[in-house]
C-alpha positions as CSV (number, residue, x, y, z in Angstrom):
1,X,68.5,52.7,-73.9
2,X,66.9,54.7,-76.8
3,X,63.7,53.3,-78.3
4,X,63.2,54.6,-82.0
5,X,60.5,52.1,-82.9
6,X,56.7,53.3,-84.3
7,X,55.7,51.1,-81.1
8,X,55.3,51.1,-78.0
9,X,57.0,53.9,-77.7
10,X,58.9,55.5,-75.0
11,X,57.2,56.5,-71.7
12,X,57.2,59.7,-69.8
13,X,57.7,59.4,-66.1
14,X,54.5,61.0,-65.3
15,X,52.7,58.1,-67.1
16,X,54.7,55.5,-65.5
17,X,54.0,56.7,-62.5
18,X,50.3,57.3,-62.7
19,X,50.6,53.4,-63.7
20,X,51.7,52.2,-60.1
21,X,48.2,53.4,-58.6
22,X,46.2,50.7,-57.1
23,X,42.9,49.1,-58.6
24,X,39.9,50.4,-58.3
25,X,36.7,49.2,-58.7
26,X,35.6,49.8,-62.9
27,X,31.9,49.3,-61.5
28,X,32.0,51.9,-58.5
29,X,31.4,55.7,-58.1
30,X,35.5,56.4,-58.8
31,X,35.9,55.3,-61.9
32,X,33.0,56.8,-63.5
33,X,34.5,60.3,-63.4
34,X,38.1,58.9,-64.2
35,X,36.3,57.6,-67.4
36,X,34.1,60.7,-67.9
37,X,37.1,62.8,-68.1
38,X,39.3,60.8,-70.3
39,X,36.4,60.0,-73.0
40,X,35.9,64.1,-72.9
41,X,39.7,64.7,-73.5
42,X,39.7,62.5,-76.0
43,X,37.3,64.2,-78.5
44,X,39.6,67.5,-77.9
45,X,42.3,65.2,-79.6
46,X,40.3,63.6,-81.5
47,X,38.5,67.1,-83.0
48,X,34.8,65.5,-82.5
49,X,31.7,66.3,-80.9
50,X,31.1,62.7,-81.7
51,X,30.7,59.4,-79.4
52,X,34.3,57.9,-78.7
53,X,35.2,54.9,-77.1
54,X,38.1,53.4,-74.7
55,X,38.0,50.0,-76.2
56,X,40.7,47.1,-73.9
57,X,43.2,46.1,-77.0
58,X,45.6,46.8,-79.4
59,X,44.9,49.2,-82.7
60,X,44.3,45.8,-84.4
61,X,41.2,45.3,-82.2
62,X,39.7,48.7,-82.7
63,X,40.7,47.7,-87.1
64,X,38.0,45.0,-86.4
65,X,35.5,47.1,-84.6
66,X,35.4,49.5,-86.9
67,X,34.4,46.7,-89.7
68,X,32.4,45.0,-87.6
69,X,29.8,47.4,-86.0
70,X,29.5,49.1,-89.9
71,X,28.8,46.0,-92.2
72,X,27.3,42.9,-93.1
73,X,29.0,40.2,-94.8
74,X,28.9,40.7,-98.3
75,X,28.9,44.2,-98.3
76,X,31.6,46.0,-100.7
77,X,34.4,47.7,-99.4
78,X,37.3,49.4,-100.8
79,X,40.2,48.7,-99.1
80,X,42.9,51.3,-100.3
81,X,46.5,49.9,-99.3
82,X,49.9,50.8,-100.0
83,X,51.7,49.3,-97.2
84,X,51.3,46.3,-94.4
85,X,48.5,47.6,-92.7
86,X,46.6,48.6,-95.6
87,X,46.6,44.5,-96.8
88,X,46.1,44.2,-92.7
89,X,42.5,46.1,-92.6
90,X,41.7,44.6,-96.2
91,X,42.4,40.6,-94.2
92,X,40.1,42.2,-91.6
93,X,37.1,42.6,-93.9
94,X,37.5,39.1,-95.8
95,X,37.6,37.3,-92.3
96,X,33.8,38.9,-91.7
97,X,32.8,38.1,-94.5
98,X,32.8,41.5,-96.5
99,X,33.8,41.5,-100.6
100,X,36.6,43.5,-100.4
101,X,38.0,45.8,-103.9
102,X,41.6,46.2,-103.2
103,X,43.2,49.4,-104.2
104,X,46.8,48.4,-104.6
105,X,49.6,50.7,-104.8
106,X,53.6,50.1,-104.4
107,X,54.6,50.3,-100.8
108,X,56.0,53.6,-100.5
109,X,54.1,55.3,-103.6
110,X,51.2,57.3,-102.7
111,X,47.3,57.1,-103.1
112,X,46.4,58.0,-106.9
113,X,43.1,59.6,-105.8
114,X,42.0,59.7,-109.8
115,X,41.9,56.0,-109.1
116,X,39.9,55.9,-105.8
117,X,37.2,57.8,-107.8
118,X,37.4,55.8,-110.8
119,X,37.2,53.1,-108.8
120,X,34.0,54.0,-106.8
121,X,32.3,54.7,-110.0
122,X,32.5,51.6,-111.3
123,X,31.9,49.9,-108.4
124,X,28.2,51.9,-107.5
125,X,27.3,49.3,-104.5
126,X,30.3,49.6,-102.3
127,X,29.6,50.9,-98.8
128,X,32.6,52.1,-97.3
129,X,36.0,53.0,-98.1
130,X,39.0,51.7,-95.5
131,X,42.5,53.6,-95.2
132,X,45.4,53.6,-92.9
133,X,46.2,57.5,-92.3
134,X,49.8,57.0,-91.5
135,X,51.5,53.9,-92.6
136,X,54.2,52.9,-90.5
137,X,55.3,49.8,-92.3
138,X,56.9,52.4,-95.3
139,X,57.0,55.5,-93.3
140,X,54.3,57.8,-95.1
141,X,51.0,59.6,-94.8
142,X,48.3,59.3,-96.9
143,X,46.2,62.1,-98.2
144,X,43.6,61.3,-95.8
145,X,41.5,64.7,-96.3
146,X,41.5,64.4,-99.7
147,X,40.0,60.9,-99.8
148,X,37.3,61.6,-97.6
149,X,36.3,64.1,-99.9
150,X,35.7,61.6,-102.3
151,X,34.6,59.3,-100.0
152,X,31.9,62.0,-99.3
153,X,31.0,63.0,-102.4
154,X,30.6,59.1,-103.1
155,X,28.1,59.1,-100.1
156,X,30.7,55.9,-98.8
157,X,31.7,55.2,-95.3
158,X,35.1,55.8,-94.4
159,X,36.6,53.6,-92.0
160,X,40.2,54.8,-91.0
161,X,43.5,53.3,-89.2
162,X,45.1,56.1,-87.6
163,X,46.6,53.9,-85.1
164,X,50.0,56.1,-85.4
165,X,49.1,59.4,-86.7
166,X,46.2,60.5,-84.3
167,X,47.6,62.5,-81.2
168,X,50.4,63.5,-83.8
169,X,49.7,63.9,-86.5
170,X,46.6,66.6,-87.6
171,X,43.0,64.8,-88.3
172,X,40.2,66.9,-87.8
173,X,37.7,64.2,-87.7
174,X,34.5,66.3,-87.8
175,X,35.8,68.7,-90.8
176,X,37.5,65.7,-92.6
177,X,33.5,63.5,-91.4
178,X,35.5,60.3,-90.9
179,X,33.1,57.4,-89.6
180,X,35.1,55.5,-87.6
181,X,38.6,56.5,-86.4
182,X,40.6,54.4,-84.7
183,X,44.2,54.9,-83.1
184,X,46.0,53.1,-80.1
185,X,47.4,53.8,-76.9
186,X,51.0,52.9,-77.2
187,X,52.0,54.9,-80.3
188,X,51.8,59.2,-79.7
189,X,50.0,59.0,-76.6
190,X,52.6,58.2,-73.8
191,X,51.3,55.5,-72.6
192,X,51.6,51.4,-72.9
193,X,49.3,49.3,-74.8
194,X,46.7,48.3,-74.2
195,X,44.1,50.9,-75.3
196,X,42.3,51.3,-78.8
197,X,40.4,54.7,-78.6
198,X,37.6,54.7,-81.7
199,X,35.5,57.6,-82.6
200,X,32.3,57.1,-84.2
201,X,30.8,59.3,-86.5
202,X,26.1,59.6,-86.4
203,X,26.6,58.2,-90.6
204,X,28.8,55.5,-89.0
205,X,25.7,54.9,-85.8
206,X,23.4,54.4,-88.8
207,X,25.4,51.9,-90.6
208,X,25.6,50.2,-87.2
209,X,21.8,50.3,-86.7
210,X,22.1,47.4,-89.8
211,X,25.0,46.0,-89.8
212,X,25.0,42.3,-89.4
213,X,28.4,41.0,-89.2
214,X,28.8,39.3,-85.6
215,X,29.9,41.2,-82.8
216,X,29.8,40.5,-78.8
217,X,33.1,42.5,-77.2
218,X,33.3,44.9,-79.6
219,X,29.9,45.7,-79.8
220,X,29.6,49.9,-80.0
221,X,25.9,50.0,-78.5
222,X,27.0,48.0,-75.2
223,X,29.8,50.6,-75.2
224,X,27.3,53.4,-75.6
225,X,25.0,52.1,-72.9
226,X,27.6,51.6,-70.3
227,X,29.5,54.9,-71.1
228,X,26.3,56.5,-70.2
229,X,26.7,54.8,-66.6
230,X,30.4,55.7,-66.5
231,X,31.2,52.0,-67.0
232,X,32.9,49.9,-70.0
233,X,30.6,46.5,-70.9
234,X,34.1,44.9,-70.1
235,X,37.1,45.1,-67.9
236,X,39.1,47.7,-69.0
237,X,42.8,48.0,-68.4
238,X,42.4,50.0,-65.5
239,X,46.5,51.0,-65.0
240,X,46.6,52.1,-69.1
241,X,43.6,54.6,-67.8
242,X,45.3,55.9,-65.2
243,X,48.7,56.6,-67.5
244,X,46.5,58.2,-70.1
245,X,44.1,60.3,-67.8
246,X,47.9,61.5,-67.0
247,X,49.1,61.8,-70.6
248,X,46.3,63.6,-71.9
249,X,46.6,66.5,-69.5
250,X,50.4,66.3,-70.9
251,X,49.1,66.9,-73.8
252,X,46.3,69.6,-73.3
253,X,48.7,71.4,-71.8
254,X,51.7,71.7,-74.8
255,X,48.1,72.0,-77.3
256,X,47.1,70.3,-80.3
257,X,49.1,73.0,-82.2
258,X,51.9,72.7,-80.2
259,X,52.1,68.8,-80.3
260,X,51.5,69.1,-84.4
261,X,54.4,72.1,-85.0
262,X,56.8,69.9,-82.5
263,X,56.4,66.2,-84.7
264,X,56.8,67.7,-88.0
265,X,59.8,69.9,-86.7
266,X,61.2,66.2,-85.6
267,X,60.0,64.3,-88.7
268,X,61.9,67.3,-90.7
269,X,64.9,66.8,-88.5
270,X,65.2,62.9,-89.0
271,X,64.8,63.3,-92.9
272,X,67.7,66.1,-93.0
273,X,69.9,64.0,-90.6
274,X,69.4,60.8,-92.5
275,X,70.2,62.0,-95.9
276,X,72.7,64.2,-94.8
277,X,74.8,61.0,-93.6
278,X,74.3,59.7,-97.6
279,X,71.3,57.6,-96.7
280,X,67.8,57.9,-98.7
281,X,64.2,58.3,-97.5
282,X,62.0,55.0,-99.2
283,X,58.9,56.7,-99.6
284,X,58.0,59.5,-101.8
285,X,59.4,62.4,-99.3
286,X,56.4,64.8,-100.3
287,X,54.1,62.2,-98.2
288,X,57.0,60.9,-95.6
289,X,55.5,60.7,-92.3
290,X,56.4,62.5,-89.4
291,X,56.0,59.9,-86.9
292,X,57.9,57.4,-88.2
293,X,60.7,57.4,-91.0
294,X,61.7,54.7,-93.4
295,X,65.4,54.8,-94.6
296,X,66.0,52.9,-97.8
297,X,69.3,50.1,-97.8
298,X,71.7,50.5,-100.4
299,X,74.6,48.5,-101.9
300,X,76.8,49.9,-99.4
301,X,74.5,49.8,-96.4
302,X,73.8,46.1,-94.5
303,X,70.4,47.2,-93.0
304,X,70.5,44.4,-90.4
305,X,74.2,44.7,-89.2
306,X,73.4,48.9,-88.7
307,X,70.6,47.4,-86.9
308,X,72.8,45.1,-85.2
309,X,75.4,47.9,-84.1
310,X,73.1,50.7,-83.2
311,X,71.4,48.2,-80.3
312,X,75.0,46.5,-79.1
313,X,76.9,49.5,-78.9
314,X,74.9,52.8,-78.9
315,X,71.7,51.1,-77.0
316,X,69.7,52.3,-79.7
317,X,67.0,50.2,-80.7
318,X,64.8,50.7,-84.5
319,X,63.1,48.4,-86.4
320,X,62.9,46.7,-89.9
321,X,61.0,46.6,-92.7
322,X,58.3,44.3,-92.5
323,X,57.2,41.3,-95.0
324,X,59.2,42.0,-98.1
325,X,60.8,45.1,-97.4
326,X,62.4,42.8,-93.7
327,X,65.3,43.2,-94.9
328,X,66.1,46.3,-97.1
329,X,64.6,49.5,-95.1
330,X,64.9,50.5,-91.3
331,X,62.6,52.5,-89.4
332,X,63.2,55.4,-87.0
333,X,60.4,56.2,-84.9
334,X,60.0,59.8,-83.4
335,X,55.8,60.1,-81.9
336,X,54.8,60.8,-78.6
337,X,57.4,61.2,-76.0
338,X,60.3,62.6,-78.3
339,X,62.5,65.6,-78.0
340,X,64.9,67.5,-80.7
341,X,67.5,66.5,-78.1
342,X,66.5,62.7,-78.4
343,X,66.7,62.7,-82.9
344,X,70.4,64.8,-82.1
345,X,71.2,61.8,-80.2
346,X,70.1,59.5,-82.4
347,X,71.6,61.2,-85.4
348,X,75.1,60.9,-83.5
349,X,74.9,57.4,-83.0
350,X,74.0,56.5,-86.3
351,X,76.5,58.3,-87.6
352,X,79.3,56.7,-85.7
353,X,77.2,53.3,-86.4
354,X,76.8,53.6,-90.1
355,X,80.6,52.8,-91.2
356,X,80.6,49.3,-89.1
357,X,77.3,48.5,-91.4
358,X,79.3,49.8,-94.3
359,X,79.9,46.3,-96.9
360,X,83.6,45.8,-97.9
């Protein structure tokens, strides 16, 4: 069985492995040097001399905290989206309270950053800006860098989803002073989920230092004072530390280089391979995403039945488009544990699927 889905995704053997460890005690001398080590790995990948944190959920989780431990309610916030998880951080902020300014662009179409400015100009009183980096739901990456330099120049927070794009994907979070960062263990870091990994920025710690939106389990200061004992305020999914502990030395060792050169050399690989079998990209291909890549339907093409055939007779499994695009665009993920031998294979059997999907 092939998984091509933006998540989970596939895991090494190491990582599984690491997984079958027994428990240990998260409030005795062993783990404190298990968590030491992965929160110090971490800001390698993350590219921060900044706090981060091993938060116990899904991205979504870590979406919240980053809202939570910044703002009050009725604090303005931009929400730029162009995609599902763009309207998913902007439904964040209206649950706590916060007067969210959507930014609305097509699914698939990128960021106008003309309109991010004009839109902070008018709107002097927002505090913070939120953005999904890589947006799985159309297969594309934002222009994350340059809207934290308007972010920046704004004096705004900016509060980012890179649930899929961090570990893959570059994001110098110091250089591009990103707040709060978030990304998830199941997507390029080899591992199942269960982990949101958040990095938080000294501008964002300030913001926190007011905020006033309710928090208990997400709270970053009771992750701050525990970390300093080697401890999480909660219980943390002990088995998803010991796979990443493993993971990240998978990935220190191949580099940060090495893991960025190696996913767009696959994204590239996926885009040629689709079109050259007569299918289409559905986002703008000068911000397709190379993570996760969104072929358009046609005519020609039921999406649903190549769906169908690629899982009953090739064991390949992708996904569909989500909310309105569910039944027009599939998705081909190719983050974390992926080879150029894996996308050949995949290419093959799409290409011997694709004329059983074909409409009479």
């Amino acid at each position: 069985m092939q998984l091509r889905i933006p998540g989970p995704t596939p895991c090494p053997p190491e990582t599984l492995e690491a997984m079958g460890r027994q428990m240990m005690n998260h409030r005795g001398e062993g783990f404190v040097p298990l968590l030491a080590s992965i929160t110090e790995r971490l800001k390698k990948v993350f590219q921060t001399k900044g706090d981060v944190f091993l938060l116990t959920s899904s991205g979504t989780g870590g979406m919240e905290a980053a809202i939570v431990n910044t703002l009050s309610p009725g604090d303005k916030v931009l929400c730029i989206s162009n995609g599902f998880f763009g309207d998913r951080f902007m439904d964040i902020g209206r649950a706590y309270g916060a007067e969210v300014i959507p930014l609305c662009f097509d699914w698939g179409k990128p960021v106008d950053i003309d309109a991010v400015k004009r839109t902070l100009n008018a709107n002097g009183s927002i505090k913070a800006v939120l953005v999904v980096h890589n947006e799985t739901s159309t297969g594309m990456t934002n222009d994350l860098r340059e809207i934290s330099v308007v972010a920046r120049d704004f004096d705004k927070l900016i509060l980012v989803d890179a649930i899929s794009s961090l570990g893959c994907i570059n994001l110098p979070v110091d250089d591009w002073h990103c707040d709060v960062v978030v990304t998830g263990s199941q997507k390029g870091w080899m591992v199942p989920p269960g982990l949101a990994m958040v990095s938080v920025s000294e501008k964002a710690w300030q913001a926190h230092a007011q905020a006033k939106m309710p928090r208990c389990y997400w709270d970053f200061s009771l992750n701050r004072d525990c970390l300093q004992k080697g401890q999480t305020p909660w219980t943390p999914a002990i088995s998803v530390f010991y796979a990443l502990d493993t993971a990240l030395d998978m990935m220190l060792e191949e580099g940060l280089d090495g893991i960025f050169r190696r996913h767009a050399r696959i994204g590239s690989r996926t885009r040629a391979g689709v079109k050259s079998l007569g299918l289409s990209l559905f986002p703008d291909e000068d911000y397709a995403s190379d993570t996760v890549t969104a072929v358009r339907g046609s005519e020609r093409i039921d999406v649903s039945k190549l769906i169908r055939v690629l899982r009953e007779e090739h064991q390949v499994i992708v996904a569909g488009g989500m909310e309105k695009l569910a039944h027009s665009i599939l998705r081909i993920g190719h983050l974390g544990y992926v080879s150029d031998d894996d996308i050949e294979s995949f290419l093959e059997a799409l290409k011997e699927a694709l004329p059983k999907a074909t409409k009479a």
